[in-house]
C-alpha positions, 0 to 999 in steps of 0.5 A, spaced: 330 712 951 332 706 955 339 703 952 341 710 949 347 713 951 347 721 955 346 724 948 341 721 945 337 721 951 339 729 952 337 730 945 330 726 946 328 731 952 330 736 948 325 733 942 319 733 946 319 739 951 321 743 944 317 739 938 311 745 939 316 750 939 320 749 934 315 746 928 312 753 929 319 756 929 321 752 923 314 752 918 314 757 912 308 760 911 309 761 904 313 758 899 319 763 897 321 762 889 328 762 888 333 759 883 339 755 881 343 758 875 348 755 871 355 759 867 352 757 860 346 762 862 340 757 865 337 758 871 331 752 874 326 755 878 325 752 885 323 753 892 328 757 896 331 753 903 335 754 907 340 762 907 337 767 903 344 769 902 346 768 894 351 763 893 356 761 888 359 754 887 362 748 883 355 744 882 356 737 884 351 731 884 351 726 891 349 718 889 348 717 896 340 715 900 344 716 907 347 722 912 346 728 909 348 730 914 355 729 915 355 730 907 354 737 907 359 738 913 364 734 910 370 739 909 371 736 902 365 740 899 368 746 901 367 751 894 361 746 892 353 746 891 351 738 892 346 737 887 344 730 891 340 725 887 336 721 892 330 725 893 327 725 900 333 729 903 331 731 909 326 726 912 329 725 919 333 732 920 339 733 923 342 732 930 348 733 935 352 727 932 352 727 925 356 733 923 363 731 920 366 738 921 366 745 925 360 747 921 358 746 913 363 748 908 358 747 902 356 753 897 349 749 898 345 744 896 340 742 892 334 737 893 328 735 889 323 734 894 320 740 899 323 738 906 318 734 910 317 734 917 323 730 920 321 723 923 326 720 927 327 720 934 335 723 934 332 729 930 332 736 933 332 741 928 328 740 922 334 741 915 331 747 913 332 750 920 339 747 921 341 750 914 338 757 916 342 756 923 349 755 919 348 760 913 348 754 907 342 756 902 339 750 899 333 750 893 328 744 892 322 742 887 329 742 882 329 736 876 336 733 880 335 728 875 336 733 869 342 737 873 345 730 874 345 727 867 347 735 865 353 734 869 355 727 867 355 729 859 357 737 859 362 735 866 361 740 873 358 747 872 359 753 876 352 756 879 349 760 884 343 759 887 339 766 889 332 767 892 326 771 889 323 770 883 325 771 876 328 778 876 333 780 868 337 784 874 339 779 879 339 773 875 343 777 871 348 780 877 348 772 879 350 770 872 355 775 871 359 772 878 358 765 876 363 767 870 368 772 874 369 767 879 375 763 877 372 754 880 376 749 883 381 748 879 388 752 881 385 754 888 387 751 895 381 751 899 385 746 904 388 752 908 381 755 909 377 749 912 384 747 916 384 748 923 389 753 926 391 749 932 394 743 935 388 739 938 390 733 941 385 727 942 388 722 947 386 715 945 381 711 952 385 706 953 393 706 954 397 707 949 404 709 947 403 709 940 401 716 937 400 719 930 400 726 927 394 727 923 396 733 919 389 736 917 387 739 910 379 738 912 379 732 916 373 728 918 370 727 925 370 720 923 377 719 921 379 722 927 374 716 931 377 711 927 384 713 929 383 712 936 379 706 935 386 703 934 388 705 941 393 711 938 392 718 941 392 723 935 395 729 934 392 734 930 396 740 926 395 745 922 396 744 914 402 748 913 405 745 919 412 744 919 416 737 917 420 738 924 415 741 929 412 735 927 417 730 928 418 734 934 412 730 936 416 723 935 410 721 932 410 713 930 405 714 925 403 719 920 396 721 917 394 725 911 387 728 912 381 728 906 380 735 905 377 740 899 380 743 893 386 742 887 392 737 890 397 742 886 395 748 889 395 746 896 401 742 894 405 748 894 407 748 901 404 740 903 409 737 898 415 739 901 413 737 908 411 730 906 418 730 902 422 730 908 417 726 913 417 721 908 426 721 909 424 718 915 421 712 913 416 713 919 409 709 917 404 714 912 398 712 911 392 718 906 385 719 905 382 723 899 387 730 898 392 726 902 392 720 897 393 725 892 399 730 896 403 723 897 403 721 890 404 728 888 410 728 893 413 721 890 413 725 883 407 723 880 402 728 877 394 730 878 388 732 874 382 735 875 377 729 873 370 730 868 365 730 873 368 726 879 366 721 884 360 723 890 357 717 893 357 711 897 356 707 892 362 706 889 365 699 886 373 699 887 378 693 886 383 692 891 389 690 886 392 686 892 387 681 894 382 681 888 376 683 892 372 688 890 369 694 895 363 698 895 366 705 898 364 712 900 368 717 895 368 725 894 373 728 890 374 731 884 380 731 882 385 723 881 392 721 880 394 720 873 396 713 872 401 715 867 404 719 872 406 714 877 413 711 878 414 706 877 417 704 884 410 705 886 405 700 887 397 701 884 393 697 889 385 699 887 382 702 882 376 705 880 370 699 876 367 705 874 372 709 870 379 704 871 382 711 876 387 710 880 384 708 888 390 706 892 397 707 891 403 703 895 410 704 897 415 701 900 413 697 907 411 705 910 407 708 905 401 706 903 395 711 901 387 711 898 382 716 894 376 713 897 373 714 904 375 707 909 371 710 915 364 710 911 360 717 914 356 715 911 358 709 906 359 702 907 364 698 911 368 695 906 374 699 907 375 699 915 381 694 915 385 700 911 386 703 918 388 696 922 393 695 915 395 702 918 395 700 926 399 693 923 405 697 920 406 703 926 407 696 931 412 694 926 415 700 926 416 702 933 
């Protein structure tokens, strides 16, 4: 453990006094069925893991080979079932440090390949554990690769896991939920995700810039990127007022990702951002915040085909010409048509031309995709010195 910080040493102490113990606690003695249904009335059948509780989600497909730990507590997956493409989820457990939120807001996960006994020295609890431990069911031994390829041609289902065999009574009950239930669309799941009350995180080094950082379903890692700047970061509720904000006499201030559709939770976001937009204070968003910044400049959103999950994404900065490989989660886009013409587009999407960046002005600037990579590449960390350059202009 030599050169390891106090946590991991910690969690190593823990891996070695616990391994016997918790292998025994975590091992299935049998395989329990269970099974993945979709609205059209298909139904895969799989080995349970996970919740045994059923649940009943938007079903999605992640591209990434990396962090699905930090995928399935992104906030962002709040109302989703994650169809994840690689195979071997689960081959290094989880840990202390990974979570990207209080605790997973996902419907559930789906994986092709049974869970393997972790092999990685931060892991603690084995997946399967973890995902009993925060009540996310999850199913495997299912064709990802066939539900993926569904998902891009027919566009994202709604579904439901459930356990047990094959029954025509549950997996008819299921099926008949899967169809009351109303989807994404129209449903502001910002306000379930975000916090409801102000946290403020003071930056290690001495600094009299700060930002408030209005959370709709914030990452822990944006939050770390915020103070990398040496900004202290001021956290506030969703709904919370443009004045109590100003009260804070921000220098800067930061629109979180988060769940659901833009429209919806723009009905109170809109016109908050609106007014602190009057106060050509520095604004920079991520993901929902993207889409609320564009909403409020008079633009409109639409929720997309099959949308982008992934850390594998090209998008081309309009600005520089250079292309980026970027982490992306979101359903939902900016329609370009809808863009005034006094907002710049600064990226786009390569693989289907969306819009990935908007500017305004020398204060506002915003991206679809996810600069603080978690998991995902590094391309797009100069997003947040960009935001720290135009602060110290500001001030």
């Amino acid at each position: 453990s030599r050169g390891l910080g106090d946590v991991y040493k910690r969690q190593v102490h823990m891996v070695k006094s616990n391994r016997l113990k918790e292998d025994h606690r975590t091992a299935r003695s049998k395989p329990i069925e269970g099974q993945l249904i979709l609205e059209d009335g298909s139904h895969f059948n799989g080995v349970k893991i996970g919740s045994p509780n059923m649940e009943i989600g938007e079903v999605c497909f992640n591209t990434s080979m990396t962090g699905y730990q930090e995928i399935i507590t992104d906030p962002s997956y709040a109302g989703q079932i994650i169809n994840f493409t690689f195979p071997h989820i689960g081959n290094v457990g989880t840990n202390f440090d990974d979570d990207e939120s209080r605790k997973p807001f996902a419907k559930g996960i789906i994986i092709n390949c049974d869970i393997s006994e972790p092999s990685n020295y931060r892991s603690i609890l084995n997946l399967d554990a973890w995902l009993k431990k925060n009540n996310v069911p999850g199913i495997c031994n299912i064709d990802t690769r066939l539900i993926t390829n569904r998902i891009r041609s027919k566009g994202a289902p709604k579904g439901g896991i459930i356990e047990g065999p094959i029954n025509n009574k549950k997996t008819a009950h299921c099926l008949r939920e899967i169809k009351k239930w109303e989807g994404l669309n129209g449903i502001d799941l910002a306000i379930d995700v975000s916090r409801k009350d102000v946290k403020i995180y003071k930056s290690k080094s001495k600094t009299n810039l700060k930002v408030v950082a209005v959370d709709y379903g914030i990452k822990e890692n944006i939050l770390n990127c915020l103070l990398d700047l040496k900004l202290d970061v001021i956290l506030v509720p969703a709904k919370t007022s443009a004045e109590k904000i100003l009260e804070y006499n921000p220098n800067g201030i930061f629109l979180s990702n988060g769940p659901g559709d833009p429209k919806a939770t723009g009905k109170y976001a809109i016109p908050i951002i609106k007014k602190l937009i009057k106060k050509n204070i520095p604004i920079f968003g991520i993901c929902l915040g993207h889409q609320l910044i564009s909403l409020a400049l008079g633009a409109k959103t639409k929720k997309m085909f099959q949308g982008h999950r992934g850390a594998n994404h090209p998008v081309k900065n309009l600005e520089t010409e250079k292309v980026e490989i970027t982490s992306q989660n979101h359903g939902f886009e900016v329609t370009e048509k809808s863009i005034p013409k006094d907002v710049k587009i600064t990226h786009k999407s390569l693989f289907d031309g969306s819009i990935e960046g908007i500017r305004k002005g020398k204060n506002i600037f915003a991206v679809q995709y996810h600069p603080e990579a978690s998991p995902g590449p590094h391309d797009s960390h100069y997003l947040f010195q960009e935001f720290k350059k135009m602060i110290k202009q500001n001030a």
